[in-house]
N, C-alpha and C positions, 0 to 999 in steps of 0.2 A: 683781709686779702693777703694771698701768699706773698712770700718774699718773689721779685723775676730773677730767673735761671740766674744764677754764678752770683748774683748779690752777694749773698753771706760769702762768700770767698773774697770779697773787698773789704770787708770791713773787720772790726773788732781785733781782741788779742789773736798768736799767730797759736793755732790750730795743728795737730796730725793732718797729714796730707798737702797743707797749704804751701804752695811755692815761696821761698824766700828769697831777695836780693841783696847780698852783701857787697856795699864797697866799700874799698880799702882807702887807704891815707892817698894815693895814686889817682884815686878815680875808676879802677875798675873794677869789673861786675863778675861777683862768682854767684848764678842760681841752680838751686838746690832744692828738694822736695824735704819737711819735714818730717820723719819718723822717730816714735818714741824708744830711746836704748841707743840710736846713732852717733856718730860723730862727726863732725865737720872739721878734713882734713886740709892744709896748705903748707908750703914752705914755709911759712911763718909760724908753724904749730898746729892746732886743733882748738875745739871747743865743743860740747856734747850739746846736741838738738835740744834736748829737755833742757838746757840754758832759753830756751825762746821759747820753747810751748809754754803757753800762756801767757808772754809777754807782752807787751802794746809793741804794735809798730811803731818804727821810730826809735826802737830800742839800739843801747850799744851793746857788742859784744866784744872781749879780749881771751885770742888762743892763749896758748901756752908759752908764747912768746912774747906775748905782752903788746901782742898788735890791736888795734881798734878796728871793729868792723861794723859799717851802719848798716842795718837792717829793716829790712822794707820788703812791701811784696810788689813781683816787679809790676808795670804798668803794663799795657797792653802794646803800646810799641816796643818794649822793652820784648816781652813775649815772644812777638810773630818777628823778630831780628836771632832769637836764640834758638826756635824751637828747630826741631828737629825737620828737613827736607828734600823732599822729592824732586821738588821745580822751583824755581826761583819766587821771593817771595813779594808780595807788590809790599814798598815801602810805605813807613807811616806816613811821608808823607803826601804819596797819591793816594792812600786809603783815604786821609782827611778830606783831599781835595775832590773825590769820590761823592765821599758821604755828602760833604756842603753841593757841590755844583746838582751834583746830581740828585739834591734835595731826599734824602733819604730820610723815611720818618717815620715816627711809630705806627705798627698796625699795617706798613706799606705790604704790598706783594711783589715780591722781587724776583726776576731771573739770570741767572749768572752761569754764564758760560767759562769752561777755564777755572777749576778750583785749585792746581798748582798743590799744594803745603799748608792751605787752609787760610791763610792769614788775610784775605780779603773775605771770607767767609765769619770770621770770627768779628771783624769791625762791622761787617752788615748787619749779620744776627745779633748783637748789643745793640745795633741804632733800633731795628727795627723790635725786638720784643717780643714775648711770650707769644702776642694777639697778631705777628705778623705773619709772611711764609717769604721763607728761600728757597727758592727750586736752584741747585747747583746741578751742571752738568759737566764731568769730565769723561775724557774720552781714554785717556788710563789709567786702567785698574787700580797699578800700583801708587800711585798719584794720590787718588780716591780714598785708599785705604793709610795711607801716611796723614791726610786732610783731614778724616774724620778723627785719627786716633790725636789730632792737636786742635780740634776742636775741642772735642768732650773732655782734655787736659785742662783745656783753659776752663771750661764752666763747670766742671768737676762733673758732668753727667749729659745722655744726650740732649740735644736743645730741642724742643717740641716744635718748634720754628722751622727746621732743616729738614730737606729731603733732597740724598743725594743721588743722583742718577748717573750711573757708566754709561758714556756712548756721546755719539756728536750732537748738539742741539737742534739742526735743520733737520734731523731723522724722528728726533725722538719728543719734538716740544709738544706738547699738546695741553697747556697752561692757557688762559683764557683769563681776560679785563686784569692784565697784569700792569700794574701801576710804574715801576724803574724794570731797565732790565740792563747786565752790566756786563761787557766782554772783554775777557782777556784772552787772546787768542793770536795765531799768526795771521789769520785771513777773514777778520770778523763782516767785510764786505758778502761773506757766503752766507750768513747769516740774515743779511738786513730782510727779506721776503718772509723769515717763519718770523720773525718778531716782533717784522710791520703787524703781522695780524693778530699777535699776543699782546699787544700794548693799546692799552686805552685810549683814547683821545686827550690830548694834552699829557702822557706819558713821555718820560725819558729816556732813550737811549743814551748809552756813555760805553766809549769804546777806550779799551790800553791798548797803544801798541807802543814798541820799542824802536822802531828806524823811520825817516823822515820820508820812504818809496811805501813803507806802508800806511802811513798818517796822512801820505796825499792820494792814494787810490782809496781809502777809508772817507776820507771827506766826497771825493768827486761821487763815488757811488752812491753816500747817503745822497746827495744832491741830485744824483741819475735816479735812484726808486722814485721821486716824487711826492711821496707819504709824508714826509719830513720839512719843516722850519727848518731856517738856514742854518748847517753846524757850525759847532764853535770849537774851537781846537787851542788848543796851549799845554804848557808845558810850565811846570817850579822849579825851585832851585833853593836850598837850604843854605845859608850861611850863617855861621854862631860866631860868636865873640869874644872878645878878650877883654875885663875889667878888673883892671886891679890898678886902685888908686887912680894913679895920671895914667897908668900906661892902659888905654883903651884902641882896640884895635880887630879890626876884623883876624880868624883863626886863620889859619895859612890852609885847613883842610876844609872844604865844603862839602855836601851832598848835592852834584850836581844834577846830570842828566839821568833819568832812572828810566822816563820812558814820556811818551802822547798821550795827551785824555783830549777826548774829542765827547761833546754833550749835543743830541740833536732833540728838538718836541716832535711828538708823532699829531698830527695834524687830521680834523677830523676827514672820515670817510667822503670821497668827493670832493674834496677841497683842494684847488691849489694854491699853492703861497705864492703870496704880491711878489712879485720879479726883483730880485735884489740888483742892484744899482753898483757894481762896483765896477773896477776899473785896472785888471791884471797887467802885469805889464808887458811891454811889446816883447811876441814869441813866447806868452805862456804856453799857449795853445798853439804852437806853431805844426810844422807838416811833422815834429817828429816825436810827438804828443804820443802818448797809447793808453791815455786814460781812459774811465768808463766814458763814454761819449762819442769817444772816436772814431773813427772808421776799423781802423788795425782792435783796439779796445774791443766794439760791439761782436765783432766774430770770433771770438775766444771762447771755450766750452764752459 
């Protein structure tokens, strides 16, 4: 059985063509594409590519200045925080929290709205595998065409997996028994109707948004179409640490707010979900309400 897409670019000694990640005594990160006859310049001096082609990862390197530089090829968050973009990129850590919530798995059939600079495209197409399908839709060109050129960077060749599509998704879906489908968008509520009928039963919806007016018309609507289990909405927050000896301590810099992931189950045909039991508080819904539901809400185009 073959190696899957980009495997061999993980592993073994470091290769022509292979990405490299050097950091320095400091901590930070110089990457670089290996070629054979190059040199790897810094204010610390140099050092010539064919020093690492054929190395093992993990190798050290010292410029001509006598600096130490550890060598590794970067990871995949390391990647989609460097590469080169169009639109902002979803963070590794909503991509994790993507991949886990929204149960993404091998062989799945996935829809994705919003491909941005690729970087949630490239964590899909590794979870999901040779044997799955991405259908991405972005609605600009030049988006699209920066997306795919840091895709096929990162797996060194197209992915049999991917098929990307220009244009809006409620115009142009026409995917069918699609298993996860994942939006990153300003107004993914315009969506829920072509997706409700792309998604399987028992399929997952999962929406990004970035501000708390679109995470709460994004919720009420999943709950207004009717097709959907109760959503579930949340937000992470990255905090790293300090350990050295006794002095342990949270860092002073975190990764805080990046954006909303909301997960809904598409529920079968004709079904509706047991009536949830909660208890908002006085004046959620008050007269000056204009959510989907509402009076002012329901007659809007």
């Amino acid at each position: 059985m073959s190696e899957p897409t980009g495997a061999a670019r993980r592993r073994g000694p470091f290769k022509v063509g292979d990405q490299v990640q050097l950091t320095d005594p400091k901590g930070r990160h110089y990457t670089f594409t290996l070629e054979a006859g190059k040199n790897f310049h810094t204010h610390k001096g140099s050092f010539p590519h064919d020093e690492l082609i054929g190395a093992p990862e993990g190798s050290v390197v010292r410029t001509t200045g006598n600096v130490a530089y550890l060598a590794l090829r970067p990871l995949l968050p390391d990647y989609v925080l460097s590469m080169p973009r169009g639109a902002a990129v979803v963070y590794p850590k909503d991509a994790g929290q993507i991949l886990a919530f929204a149960d993404i798995f091998p062989g799945a059939r996935v829809v994705e709205a919003g491909v941005g600079s690729g970087s949630l495209s490239t964590f899909l197409l590794r979870a999901i595998g040779d044997q799955g399908m991405l259908h991405s839709y972005e609605r600009r060109e030049d988006f699209a065409e920066i997306a795919q050129q840091n895709v096929e960077r990162y797996f060194g060749e197209p992915h049999p997996a991917w098929q990307l599509t220009v244009g809006d998704l409620q115009d142009n879906l026409s995917d069918t028994d699609v298993d996860r489908v994942v939006l990153d968008m300003l107004a993914p509520w315009e969506c829920l109707e072509a997706v409700s009928k792309a998604l399987v039963p028992g399929g997952i919806l999962c929406a990004y948004v970035a501000t708390t007016t679109q995470l709460a018309r994004t919720v009420e609507s999943i709950r207004e179409i009717g097709c959907f289990a109760e959503p579930q909405p949340w937000e992470s927050m990255i905090r790293n640490w300090h350990v050295e000896g006794l002095a342990v301590r949270p860092d002073h810099r975190m990764i805080g707010h990046t954006g909303f992931l909301v997960t809904a189950r598409r529920l079968a045909d004709g079904v509706e979900a047991p009536l949830r039991r909660r208890r908002p508080a006085k004046g959620a819904y008050g007269e000056d309400y204009d959510g989907p539901g509402s009076q002012s809400g329901s007659s809007r185009g």
